[in-house]
C-alpha positions as CSV (number, residue, x, y, z in Angstrom):
1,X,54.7,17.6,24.9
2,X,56.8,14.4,23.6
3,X,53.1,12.6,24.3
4,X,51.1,14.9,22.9
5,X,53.3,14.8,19.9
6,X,53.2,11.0,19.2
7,X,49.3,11.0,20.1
8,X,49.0,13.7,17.2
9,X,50.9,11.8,14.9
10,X,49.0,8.3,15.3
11,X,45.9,9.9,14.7
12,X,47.2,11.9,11.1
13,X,48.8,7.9,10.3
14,X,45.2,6.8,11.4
15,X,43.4,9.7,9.4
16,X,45.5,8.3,6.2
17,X,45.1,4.9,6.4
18,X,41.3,5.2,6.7
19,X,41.2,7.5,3.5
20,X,44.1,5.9,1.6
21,X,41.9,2.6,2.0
22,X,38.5,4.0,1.6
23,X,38.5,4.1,-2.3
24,X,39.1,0.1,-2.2
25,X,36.4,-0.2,0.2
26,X,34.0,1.8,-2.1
27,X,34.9,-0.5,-5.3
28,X,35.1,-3.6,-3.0
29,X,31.0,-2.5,-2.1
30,X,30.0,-2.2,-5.8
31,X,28.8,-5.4,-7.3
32,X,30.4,-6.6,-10.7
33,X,28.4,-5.3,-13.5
34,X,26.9,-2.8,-11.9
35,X,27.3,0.2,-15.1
36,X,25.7,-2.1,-16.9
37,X,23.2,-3.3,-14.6
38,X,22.2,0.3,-13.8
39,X,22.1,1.2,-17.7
40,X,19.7,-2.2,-18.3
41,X,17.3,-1.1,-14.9
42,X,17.3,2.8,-16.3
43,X,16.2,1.2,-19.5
44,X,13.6,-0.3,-18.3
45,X,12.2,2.2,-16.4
46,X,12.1,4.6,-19.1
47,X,10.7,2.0,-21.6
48,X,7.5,0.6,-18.6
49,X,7.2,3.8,-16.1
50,X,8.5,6.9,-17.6
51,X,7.0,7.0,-21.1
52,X,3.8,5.7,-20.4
53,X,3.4,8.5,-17.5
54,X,5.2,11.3,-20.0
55,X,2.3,10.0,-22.7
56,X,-0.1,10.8,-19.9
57,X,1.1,14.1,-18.7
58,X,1.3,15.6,-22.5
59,X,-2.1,14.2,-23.0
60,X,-3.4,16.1,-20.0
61,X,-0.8,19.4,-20.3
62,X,-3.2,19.5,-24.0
63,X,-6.0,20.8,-22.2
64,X,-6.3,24.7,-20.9
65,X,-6.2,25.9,-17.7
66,X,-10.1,26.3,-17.4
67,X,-10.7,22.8,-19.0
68,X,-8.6,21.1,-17.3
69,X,-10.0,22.3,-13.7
70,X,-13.3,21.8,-15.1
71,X,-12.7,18.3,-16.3
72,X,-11.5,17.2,-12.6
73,X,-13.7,19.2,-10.4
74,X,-17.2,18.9,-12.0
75,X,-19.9,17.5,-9.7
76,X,-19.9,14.0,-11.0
77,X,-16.0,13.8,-10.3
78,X,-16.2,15.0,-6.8
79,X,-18.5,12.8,-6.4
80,X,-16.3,9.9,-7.5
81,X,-13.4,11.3,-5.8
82,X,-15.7,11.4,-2.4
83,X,-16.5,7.3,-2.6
84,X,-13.0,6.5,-4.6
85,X,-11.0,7.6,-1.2
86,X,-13.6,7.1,1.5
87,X,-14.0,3.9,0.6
88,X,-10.4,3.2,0.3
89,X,-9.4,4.6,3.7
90,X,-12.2,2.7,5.0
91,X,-10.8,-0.6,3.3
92,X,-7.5,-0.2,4.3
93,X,-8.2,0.8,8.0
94,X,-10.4,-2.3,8.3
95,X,-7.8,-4.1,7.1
96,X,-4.8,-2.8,9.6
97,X,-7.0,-4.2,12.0
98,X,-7.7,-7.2,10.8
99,X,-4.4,-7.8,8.9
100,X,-2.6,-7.6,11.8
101,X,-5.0,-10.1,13.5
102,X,-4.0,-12.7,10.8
103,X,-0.9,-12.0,11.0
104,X,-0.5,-12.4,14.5
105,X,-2.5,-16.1,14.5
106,X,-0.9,-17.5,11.4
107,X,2.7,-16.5,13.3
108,X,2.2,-16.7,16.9
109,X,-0.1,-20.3,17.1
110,X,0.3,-23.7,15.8
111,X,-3.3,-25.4,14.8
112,X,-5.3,-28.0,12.1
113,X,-6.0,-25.7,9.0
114,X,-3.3,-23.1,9.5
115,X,-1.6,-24.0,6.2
116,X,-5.3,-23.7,4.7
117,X,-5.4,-20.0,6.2
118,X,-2.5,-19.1,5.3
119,X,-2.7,-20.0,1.9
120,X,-6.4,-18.7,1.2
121,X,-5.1,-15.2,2.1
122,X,-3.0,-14.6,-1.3
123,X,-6.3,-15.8,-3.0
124,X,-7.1,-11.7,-3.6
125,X,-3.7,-12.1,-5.7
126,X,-4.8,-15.3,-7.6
127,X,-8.1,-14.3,-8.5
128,X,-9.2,-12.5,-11.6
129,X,-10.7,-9.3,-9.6
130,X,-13.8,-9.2,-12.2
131,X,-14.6,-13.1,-10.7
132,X,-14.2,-11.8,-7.5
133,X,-16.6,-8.6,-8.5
134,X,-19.4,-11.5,-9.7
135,X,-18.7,-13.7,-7.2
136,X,-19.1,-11.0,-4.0
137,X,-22.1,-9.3,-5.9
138,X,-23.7,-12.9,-6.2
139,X,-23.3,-13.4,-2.0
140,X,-24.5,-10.1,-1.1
141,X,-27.1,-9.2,-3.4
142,X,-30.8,-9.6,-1.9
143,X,-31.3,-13.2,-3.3
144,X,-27.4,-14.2,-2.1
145,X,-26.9,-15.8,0.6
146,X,-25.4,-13.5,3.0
147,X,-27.9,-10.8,1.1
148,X,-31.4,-12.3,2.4
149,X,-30.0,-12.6,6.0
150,X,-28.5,-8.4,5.6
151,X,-31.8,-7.9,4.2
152,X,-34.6,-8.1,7.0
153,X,-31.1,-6.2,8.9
154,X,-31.9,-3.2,6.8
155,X,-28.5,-3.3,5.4
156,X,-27.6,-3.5,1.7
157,X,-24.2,-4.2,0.6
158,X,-24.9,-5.0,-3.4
159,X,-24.9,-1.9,-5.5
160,X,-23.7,0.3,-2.6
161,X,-21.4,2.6,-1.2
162,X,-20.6,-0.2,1.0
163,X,-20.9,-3.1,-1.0
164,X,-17.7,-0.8,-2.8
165,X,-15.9,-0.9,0.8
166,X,-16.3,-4.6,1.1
167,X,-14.5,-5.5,-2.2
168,X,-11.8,-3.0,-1.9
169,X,-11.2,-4.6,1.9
170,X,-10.9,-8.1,0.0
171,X,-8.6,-7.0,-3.1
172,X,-6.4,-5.3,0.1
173,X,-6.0,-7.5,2.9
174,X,-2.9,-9.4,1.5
175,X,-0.9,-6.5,1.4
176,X,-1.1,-6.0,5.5
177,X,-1.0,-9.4,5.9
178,X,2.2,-10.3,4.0
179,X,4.3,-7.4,5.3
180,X,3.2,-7.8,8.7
181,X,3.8,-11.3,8.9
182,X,8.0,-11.4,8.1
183,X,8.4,-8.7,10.8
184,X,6.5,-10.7,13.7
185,X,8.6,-13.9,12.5
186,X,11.8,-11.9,13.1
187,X,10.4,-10.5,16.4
188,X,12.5,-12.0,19.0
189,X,10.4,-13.6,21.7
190,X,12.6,-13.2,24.6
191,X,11.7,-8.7,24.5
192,X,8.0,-10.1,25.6
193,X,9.3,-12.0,28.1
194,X,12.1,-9.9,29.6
195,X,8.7,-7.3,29.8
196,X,6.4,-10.3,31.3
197,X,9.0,-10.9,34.2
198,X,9.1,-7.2,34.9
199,X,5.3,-7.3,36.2
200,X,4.1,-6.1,32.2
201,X,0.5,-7.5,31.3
202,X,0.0,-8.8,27.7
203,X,-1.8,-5.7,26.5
204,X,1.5,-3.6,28.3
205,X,3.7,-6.0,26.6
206,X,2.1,-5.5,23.3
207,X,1.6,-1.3,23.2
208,X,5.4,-0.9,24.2
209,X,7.1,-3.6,23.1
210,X,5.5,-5.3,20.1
211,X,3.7,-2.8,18.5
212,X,6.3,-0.6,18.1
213,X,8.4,-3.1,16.9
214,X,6.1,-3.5,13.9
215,X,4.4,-0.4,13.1
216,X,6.2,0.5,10.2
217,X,5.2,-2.6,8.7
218,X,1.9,-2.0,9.6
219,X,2.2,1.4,8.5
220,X,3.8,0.4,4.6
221,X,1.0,-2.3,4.5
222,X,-1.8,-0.1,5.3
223,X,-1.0,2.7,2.5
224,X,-0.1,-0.9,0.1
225,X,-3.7,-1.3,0.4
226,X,-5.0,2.0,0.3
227,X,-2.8,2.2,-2.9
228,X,-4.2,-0.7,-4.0
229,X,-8.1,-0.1,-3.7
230,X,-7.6,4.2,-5.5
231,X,-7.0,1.9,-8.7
232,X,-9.3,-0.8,-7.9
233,X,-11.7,-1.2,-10.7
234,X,-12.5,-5.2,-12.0
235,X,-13.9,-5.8,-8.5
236,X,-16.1,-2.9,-7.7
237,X,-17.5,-2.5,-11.5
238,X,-20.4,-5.5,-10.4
239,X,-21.2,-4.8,-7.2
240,X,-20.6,-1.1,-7.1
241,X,-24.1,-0.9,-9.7
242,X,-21.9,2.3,-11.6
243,X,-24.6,5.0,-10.5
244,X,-23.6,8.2,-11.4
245,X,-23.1,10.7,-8.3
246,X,-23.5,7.7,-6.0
247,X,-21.3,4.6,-6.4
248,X,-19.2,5.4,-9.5
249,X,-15.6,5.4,-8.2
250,X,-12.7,7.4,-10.3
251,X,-11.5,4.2,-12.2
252,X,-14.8,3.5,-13.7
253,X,-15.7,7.3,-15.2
254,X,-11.9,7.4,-16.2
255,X,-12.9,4.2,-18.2
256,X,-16.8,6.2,-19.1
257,X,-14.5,9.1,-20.3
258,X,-12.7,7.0,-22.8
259,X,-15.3,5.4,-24.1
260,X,-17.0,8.5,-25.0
261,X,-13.8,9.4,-26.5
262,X,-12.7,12.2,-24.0
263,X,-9.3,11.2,-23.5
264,X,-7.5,14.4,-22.3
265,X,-10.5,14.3,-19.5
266,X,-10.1,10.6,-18.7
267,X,-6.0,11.1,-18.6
268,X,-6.8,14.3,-16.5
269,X,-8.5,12.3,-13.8
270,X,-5.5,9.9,-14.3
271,X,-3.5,12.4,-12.9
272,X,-4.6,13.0,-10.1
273,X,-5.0,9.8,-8.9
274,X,-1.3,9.3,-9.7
275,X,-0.4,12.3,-8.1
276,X,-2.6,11.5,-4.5
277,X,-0.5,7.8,-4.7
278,X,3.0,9.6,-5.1
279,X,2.0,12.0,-2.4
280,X,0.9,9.2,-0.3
281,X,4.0,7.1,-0.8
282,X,6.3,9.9,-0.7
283,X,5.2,10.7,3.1
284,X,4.5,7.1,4.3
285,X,8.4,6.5,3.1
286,X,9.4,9.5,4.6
287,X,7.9,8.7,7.5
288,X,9.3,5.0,7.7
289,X,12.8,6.7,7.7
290,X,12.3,9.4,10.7
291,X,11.1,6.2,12.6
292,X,13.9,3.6,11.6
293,X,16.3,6.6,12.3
294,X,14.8,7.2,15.9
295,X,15.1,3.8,16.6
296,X,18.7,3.7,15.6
């Protein structure tokens, strides 16, 4: 009993200590500055996020029920909405693949021209996206170069559905690229080789140990650049060739709407664009967590 006792009362001293302390330990984990650094980021937040979108939503919220499903569901958006996303999954699939390829050489191999490489792959951020429109309707169109070899191919890129694919694959490939990248730095070699001396082959190795490792990497790069390529418009206004019904994406007849001064339609199609991103995100973060936590 005497035992029992003392055990009891250790614990309850124990018990105190912890929540006697954890007050200090809460103020001790706050930065200095921090009402006033959260009242400056609130501010702007309000002042470069929230207003614009509140602008947007009133804008939209103007038109009726009935107009406002007819502005986003006649046959010409559909349309749009049909190459807008194919050709953005498309895009950012080809680009998981090839991302992580990239990736994997610029961190795993040492060779002439790596700096080269691994600089030319932030070139989508650099460049103007109209200059890379011109410059990737000028190579594939039938007198480009890469256009009169396609050409006897029976394959046409410029003024395409494709041609659309390919320049929302080269406005996306840095975002795989650059978040892969960190994670496969970090990767500690010694996991592949601990699975190498236990009999595993490479492509073993790679399916239980490394790609695990960095598939939510993969994962937040791949919807980066599906993100990326719904809003996509300076690149894909040249080599697209803006035909109505066939390769006019959502960006561009937002941009048609406004010029023909129909802004509660252009703001409607707005809408839900920004609503399929903040879907997207929502359950690709979401999904990171369930992941991180199963790990843990």
């Amino acid at each position: 009993m005497r035992n029992d006792g003392a055990v009891a009362r250790r614990e309850t001293v124990a018990i105190a200590q912890k929540s006697s302390l954890s007050p200090f330990l809460r103020r001790r984990r706050v930065l200095p500055g921090f009402g006033l650094s959260l009242a400056i980021t609130g501010l702007a937040l309000t002042v470069v996020v929230l207003l614009p979108l509140t602008g947007l939503f009133v804008k939209t919220f103007s038109l009726s029920g009935a107009e406002l499903w007819e502005k986003v569901s006649d046959a010409r958006a559909l349309a749009a909405y049909r190459l807008s996303f194919g050709a953005a999954l498309g895009a950012a699939l080809v680009n998981a693949v090839f991302g992580l390829l990239v990736a994997w050489v610029l961190v795993r191999y040492r060779f002439p021209g790596r700096a080269l490489i691994d600089a030319l792959v932030d070139l989508p951020f650099a460049l103007p996206t109209a200059v890379a429109g011109l410059t990737l309707t000028a190579l594939y169109a039938k007198n480009g170069p890469l256009g009169r070899v396609l050409e006897p191919l029976g394959v046409q890129v410029a003024f395409t559905a494709l041609g659309v694919a390919v320049a929302l694959t080269f406005v996306g490939l840095p975002f795989v690229v650059r978040t892969v990248q960190p994670v496969l730095e970090e990767l500690d070699p010694s996991l592949e080789e601990a699975a190498a001396t236990l009999g595993a082959s490479r492509l073993t190795t790679f399916r239980r140990v490394v790609f695990p490792a960095i598939f939510p990497a993969l994962l937040t790069g791949f919807t980066l650049a599906f993100a990326r390529a719904l809003g996509e418009y300076g690149s894909i206004v040249f080599i697209s060739g803006n035909l109505p019904g066939k390769t006019e994406i959502v960006p561009l007849l937002i941009v048609t709407r406004l010029e023909q001064y129909d802004y509660a339609g252009a703001t409607a199609l707005a809408v839900v664009m920004l609503a399929t991103s903040f879907v997207l995100l929502f359950v690709v973060n979401v999904l990171q967590r369930k992941m991180l936590v199963q790990r843990a």
